[in-house]
C-alpha positions as a Markdown table, in Angstrom:
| # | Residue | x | y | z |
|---|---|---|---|---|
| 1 | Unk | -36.6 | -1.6 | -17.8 |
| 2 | Unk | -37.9 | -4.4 | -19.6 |
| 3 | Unk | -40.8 | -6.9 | -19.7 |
| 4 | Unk | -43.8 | -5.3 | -20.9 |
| 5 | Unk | -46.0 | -7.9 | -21.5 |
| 6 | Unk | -47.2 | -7.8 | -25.3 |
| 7 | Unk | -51.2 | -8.2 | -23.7 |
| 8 | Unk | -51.2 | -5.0 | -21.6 |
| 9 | Unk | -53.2 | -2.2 | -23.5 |
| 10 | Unk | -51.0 | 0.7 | -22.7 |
| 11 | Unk | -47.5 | 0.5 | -24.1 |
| 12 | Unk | -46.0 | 1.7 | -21.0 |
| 13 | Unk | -47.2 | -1.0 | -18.5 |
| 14 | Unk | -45.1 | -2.6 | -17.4 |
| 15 | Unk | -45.0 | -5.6 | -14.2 |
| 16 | Unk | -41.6 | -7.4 | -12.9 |
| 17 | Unk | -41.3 | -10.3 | -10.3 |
| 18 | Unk | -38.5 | -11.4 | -9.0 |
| 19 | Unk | -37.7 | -14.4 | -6.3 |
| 20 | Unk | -35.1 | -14.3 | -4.4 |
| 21 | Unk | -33.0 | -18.2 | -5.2 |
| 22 | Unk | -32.1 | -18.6 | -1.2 |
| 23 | Unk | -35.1 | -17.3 | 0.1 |
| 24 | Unk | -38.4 | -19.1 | -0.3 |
| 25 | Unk | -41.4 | -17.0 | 1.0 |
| 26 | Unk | -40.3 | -13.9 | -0.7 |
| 27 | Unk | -41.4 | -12.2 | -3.6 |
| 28 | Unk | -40.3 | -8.6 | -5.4 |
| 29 | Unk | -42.6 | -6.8 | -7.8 |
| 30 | Unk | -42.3 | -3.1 | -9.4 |
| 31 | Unk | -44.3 | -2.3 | -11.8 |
| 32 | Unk | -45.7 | 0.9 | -13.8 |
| 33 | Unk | -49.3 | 0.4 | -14.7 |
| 34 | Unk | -51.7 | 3.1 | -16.6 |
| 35 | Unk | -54.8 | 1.5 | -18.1 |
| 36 | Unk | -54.1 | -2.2 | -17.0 |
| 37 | Unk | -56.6 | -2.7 | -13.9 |
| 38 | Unk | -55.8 | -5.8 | -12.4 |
| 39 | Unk | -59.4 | -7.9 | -11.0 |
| 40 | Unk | -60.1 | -9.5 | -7.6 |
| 41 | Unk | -56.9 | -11.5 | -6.4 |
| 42 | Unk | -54.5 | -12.3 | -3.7 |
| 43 | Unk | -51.2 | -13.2 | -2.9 |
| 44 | Unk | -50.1 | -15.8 | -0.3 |
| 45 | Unk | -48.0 | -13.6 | 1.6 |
| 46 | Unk | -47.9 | -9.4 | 3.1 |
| 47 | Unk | -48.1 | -7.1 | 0.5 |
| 48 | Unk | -45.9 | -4.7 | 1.6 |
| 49 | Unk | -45.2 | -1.6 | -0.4 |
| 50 | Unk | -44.3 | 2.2 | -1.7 |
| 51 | Unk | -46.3 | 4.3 | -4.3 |
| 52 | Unk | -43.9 | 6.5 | -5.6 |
| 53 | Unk | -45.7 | 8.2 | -8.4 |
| 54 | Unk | -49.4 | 8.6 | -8.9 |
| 55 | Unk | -52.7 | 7.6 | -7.6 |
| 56 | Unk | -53.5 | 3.9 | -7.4 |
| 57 | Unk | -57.4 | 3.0 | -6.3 |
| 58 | Unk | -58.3 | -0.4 | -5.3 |
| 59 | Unk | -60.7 | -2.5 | -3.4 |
| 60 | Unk | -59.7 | -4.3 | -0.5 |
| 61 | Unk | -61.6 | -5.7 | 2.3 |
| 62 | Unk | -64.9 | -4.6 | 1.6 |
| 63 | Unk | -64.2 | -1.0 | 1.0 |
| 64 | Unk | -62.0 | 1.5 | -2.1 |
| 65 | Unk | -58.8 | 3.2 | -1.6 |
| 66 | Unk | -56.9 | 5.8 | -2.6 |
| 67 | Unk | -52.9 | 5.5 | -2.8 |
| 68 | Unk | -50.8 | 8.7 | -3.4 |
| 69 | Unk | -47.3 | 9.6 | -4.2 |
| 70 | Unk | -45.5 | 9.3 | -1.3 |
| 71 | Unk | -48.1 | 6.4 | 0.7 |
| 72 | Unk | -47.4 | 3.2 | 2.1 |
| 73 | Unk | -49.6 | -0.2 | 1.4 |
| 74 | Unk | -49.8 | -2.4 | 3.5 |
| 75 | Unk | -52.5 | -5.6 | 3.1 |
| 76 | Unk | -52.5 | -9.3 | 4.5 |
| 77 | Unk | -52.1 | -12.3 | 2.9 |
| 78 | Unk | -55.2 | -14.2 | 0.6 |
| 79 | Unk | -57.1 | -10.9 | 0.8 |
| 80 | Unk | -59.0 | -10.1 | -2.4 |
| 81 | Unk | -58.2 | -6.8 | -4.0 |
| 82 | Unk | -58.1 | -5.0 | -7.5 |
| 83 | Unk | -56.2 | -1.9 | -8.6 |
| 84 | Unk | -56.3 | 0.6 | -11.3 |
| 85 | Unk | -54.9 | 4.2 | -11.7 |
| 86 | Unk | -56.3 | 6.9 | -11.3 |
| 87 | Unk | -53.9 | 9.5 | -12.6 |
| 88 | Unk | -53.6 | 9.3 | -16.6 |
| 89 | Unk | -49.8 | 8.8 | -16.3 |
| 90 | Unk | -50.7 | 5.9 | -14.0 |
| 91 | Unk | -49.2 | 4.9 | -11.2 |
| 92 | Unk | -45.7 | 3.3 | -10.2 |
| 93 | Unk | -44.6 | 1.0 | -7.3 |
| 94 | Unk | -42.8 | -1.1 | -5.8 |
| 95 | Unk | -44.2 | -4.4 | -3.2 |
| 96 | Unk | -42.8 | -6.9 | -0.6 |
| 97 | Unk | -44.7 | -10.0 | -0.5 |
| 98 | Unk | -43.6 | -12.0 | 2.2 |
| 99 | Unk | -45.4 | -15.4 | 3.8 |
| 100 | Unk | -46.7 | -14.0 | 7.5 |
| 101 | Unk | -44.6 | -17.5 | 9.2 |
| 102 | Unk | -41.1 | -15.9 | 7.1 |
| 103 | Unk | -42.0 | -12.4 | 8.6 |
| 104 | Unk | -42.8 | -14.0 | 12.2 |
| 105 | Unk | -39.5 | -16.2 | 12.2 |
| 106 | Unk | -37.5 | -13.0 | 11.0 |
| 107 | Unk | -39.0 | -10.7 | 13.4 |
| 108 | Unk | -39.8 | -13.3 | 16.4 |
| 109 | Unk | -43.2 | -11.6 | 16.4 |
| 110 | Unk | -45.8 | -13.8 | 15.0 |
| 111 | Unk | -49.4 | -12.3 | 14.2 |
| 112 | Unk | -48.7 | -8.7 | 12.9 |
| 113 | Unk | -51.8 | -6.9 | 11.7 |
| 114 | Unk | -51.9 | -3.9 | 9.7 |
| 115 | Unk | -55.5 | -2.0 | 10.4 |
| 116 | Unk | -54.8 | 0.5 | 7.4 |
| 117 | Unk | -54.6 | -0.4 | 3.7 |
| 118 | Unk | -52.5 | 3.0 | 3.0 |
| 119 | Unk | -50.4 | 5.4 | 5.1 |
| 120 | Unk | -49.1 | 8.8 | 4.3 |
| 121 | Unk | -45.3 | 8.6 | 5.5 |
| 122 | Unk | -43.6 | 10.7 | 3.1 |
| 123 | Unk | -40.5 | 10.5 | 4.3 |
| 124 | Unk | -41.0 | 6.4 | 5.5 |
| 125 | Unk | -42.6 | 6.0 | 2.0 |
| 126 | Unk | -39.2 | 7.4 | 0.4 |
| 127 | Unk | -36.6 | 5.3 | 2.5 |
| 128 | Unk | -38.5 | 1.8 | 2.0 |
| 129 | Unk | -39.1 | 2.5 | -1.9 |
| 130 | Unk | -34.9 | 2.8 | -1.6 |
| 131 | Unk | -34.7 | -0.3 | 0.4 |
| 132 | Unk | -36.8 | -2.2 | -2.0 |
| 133 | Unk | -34.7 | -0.9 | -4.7 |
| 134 | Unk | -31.5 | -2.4 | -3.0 |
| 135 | Unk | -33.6 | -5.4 | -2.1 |
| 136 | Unk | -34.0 | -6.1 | -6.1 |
| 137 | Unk | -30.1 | -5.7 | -6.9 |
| 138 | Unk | -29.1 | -7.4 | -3.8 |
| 139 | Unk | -27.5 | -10.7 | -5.5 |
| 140 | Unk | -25.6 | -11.8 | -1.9 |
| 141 | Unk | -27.8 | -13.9 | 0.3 |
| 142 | Unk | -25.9 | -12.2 | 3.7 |
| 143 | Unk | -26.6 | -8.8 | 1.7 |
| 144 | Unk | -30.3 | -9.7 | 0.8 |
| 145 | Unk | -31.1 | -11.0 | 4.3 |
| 146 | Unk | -29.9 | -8.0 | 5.9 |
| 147 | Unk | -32.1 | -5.5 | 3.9 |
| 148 | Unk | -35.0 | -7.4 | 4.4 |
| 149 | Unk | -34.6 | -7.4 | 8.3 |
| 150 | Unk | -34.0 | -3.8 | 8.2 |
| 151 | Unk | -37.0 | -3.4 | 5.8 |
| 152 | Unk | -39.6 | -5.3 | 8.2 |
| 153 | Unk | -38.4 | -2.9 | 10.8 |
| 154 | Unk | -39.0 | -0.3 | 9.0 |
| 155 | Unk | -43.0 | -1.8 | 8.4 |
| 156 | Unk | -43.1 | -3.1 | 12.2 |
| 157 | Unk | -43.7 | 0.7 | 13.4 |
| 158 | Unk | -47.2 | 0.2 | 11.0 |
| 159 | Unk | -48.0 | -3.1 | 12.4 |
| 160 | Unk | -50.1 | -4.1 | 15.8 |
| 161 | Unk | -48.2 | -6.9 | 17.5 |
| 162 | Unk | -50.3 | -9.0 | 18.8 |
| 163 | Unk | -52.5 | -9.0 | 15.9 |
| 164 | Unk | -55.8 | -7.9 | 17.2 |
| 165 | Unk | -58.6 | -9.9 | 16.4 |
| 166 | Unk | -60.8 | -8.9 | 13.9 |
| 167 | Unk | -64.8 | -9.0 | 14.2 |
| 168 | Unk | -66.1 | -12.2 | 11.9 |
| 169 | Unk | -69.0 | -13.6 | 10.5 |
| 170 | Unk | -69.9 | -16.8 | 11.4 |
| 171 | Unk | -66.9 | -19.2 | 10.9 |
| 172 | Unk | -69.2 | -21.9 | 8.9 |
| 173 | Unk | -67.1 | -20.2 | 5.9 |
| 174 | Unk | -64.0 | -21.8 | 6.6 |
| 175 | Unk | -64.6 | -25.6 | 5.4 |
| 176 | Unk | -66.6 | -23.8 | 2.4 |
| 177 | Unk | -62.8 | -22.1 | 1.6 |
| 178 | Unk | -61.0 | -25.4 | 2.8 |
| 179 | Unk | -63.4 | -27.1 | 0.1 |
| 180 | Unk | -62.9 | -24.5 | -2.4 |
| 181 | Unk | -59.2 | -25.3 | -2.3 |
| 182 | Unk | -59.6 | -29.1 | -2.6 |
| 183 | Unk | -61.7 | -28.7 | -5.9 |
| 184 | Unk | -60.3 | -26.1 | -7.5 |
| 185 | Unk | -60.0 | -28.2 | -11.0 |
| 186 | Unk | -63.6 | -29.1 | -10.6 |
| 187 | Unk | -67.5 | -27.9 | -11.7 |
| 188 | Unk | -68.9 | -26.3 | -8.5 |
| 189 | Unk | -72.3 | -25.5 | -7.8 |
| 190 | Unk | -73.6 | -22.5 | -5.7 |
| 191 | Unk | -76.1 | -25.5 | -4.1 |
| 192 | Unk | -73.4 | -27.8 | -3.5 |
| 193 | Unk | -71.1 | -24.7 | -1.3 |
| 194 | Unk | -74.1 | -23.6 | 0.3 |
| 195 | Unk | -74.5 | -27.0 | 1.8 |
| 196 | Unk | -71.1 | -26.7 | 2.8 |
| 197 | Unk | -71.9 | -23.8 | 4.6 |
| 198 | Unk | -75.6 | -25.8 | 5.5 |
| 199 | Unk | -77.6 | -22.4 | 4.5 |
| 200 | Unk | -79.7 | -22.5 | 1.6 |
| 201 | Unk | -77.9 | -20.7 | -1.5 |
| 202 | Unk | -80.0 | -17.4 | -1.1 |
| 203 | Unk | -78.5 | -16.9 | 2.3 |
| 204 | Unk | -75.3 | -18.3 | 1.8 |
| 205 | Unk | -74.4 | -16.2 | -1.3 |
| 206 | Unk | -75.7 | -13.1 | 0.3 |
| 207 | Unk | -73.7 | -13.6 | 3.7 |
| 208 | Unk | -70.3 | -15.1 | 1.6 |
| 209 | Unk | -70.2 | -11.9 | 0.0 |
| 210 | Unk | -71.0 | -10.1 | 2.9 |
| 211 | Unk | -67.9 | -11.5 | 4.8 |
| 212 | Unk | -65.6 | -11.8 | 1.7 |
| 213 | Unk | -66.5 | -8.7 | -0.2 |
| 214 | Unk | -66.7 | -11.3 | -3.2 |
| 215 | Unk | -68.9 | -13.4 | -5.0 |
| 216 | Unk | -67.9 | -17.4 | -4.3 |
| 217 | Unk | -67.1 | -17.7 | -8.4 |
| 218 | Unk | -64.5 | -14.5 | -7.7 |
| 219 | Unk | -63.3 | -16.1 | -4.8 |
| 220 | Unk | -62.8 | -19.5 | -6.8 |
| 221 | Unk | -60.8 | -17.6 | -9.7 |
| 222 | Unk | -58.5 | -15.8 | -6.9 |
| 223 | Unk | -57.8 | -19.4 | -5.7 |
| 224 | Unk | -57.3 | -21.0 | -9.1 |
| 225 | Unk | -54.5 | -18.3 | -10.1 |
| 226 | Unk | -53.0 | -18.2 | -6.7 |
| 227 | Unk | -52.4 | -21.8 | -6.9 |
| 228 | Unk | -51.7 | -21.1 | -10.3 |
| 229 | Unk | -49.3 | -18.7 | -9.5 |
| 230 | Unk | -47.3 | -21.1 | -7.3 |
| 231 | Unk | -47.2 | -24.3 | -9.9 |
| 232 | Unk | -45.6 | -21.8 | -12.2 |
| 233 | Unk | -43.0 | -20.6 | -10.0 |
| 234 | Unk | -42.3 | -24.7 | -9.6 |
| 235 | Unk | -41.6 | -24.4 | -13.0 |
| 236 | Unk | -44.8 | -26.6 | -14.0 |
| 237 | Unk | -45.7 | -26.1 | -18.2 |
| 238 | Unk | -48.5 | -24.0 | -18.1 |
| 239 | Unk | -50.9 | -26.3 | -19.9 |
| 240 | Unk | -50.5 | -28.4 | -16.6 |
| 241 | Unk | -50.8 | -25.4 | -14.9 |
| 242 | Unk | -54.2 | -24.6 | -16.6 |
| 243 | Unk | -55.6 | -28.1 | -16.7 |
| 244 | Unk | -55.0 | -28.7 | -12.8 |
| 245 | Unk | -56.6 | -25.5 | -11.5 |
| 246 | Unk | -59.9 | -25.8 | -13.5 |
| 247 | Unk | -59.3 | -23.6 | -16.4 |
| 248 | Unk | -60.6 | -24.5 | -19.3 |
| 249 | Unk | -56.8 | -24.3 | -21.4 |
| 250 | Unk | -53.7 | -22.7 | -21.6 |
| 251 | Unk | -55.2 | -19.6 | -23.2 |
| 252 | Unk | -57.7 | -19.4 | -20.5 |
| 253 | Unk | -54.7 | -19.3 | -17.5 |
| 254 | Unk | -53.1 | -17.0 | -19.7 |
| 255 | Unk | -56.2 | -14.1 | -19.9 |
| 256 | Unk | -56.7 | -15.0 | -16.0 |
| 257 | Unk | -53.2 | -14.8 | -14.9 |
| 258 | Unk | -52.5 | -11.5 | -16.8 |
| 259 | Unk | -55.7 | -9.5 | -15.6 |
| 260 | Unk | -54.8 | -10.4 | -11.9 |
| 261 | Unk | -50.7 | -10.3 | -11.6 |
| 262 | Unk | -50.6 | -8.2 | -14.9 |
| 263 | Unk | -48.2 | -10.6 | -16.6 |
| 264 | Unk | -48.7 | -13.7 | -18.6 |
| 265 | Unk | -47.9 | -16.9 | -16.9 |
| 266 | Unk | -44.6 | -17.7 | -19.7 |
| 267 | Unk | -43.1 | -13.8 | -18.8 |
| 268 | Unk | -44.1 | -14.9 | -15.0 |
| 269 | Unk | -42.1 | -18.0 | -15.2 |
| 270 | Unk | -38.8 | -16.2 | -17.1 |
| 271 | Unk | -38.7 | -13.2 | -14.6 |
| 272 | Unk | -39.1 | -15.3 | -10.9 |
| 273 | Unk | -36.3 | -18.3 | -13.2 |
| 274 | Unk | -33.5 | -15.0 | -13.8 |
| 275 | Unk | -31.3 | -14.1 | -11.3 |
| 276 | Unk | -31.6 | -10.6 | -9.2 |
| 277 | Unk | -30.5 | -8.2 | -11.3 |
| 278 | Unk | -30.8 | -4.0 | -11.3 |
């Protein structure tokens, strides 16, 4: 396997994308991680996945995890998390990420919603992690297409259709993420989002964090390298990349990006440009 990107600390860490060329809304990862931890970020679509060796812990929604050997993940899209290993050989595994509107047109079953980060299914956790497999060295679009219908079934018997809805805090929090996303390349101020919110900044940082599980600045930087994230698969030069989401230069994306996706944004670029390949 190759791509270990020269940053990671651990010579054996090692993080893979790949896009589909026919399919927009789909991205594979597998990776092998054993002293990277990667900080608060999200992804725009499911997270979908098999651990197949080792403990993974991360932080998602508000509360820590545990994924063994043998476990399924399952998160939601432009949810903060983290992840680290907890076993000293780390951890390896493989993801789905899929926009919820792909998954809903696939399916015909809009609003799935997962209400557990991690499932033991041994014997579900070893036939998906072989259907991702084939997913990665499919190279027909018919032959791609099919294992990903087959592989959302497989998830659907996890998922709660129609989504249920979840208990909120106050939605004043939307236009502050709405306006988080329309300034991204600019100098915020915790006074100017809580008047967003129209709390003072006391109570609005203390009942952000209490909804998001995140300060506003995290939440900021998991915006900036999701939007990022998407530029570079566009193919934009990543001093663009950096200079239109707010970060200060190229070397700065490059830090950001890597701690959060565990890749640098050039080896990013090269793996979702090549074509599916075993």
């Amino acid at each position: 396997m190759q791509g270990v990107p020269g940053q990671f600390d651990h010579p054996t860490d090692i993080a893979q994308f790949r896009h589909p060329p026919h399919r927009a809304g789909v991205e594979l990862y597998r990776a092998h991680i054993v002293q990277h931890a990667f900080e608060l970020h999200c992804h725009d679509g499911f997270g979908l996945g098999a651990i197949e060796s080792g403990v993974e812990r991360f932080r998602y929604r508000g509360a820590e995890h545990l994924a063994p050997p043998d476990s399924l993940v399952t998160m939601h899209a432009d949810e903060l998390h983290t992840g680290s290993a907890v076993t000293a050989a780390g951890w390896r595994y493989r993801m789905l990420y899929i926009e919820p509107a792909l998954a809903a047109r696939i399916t015909g079953e809009p609003g799935w919603w997962f209400d557990q980060a991690v499932r033991a299914d041994p014997a579900g956790t070893r036939e998906i992690t072989a259907l991702l497999d084939a997913l990665w060295q499919a190279d027909e679009p018919l032959a791609f297409d099919s294992l990903l219908a087959v592989l959302l079934d497989r998830f659907r018997r996890h998922a709660r259709v129609p989504r249920a809805v979840p208990v909120r805090a106050p939605s004043r929090f939307a236009p502050v993420i709405d306006y988080l996303h329309s300034h991204l390349a600019e100098r915020l101020s915790l006074d100017e989002l809580a008047a967003v919110a129209g709390l003072s900044p006391f109570h609005f940082l203390r009942q952000f964090r209490t909804q998001h599980h995140a300060t506003p600045q995290q939440m900021l930087m998991a915006l900036r390298l999701a939007r990022a994230k998407r530029l570079l698969d566009a193919g934009e030069p990543p001093a663009r990349v950096a200079a239109d989401t707010g970060l200060s230069d190229q070397a700065h994306l490059t830090r950001a990006f890597l701690r959060r996706y565990g890749v640098t944004p050039a080896r990013y670029q090269r793996q979702v440009a090549a074509p599916l390949r075993p």
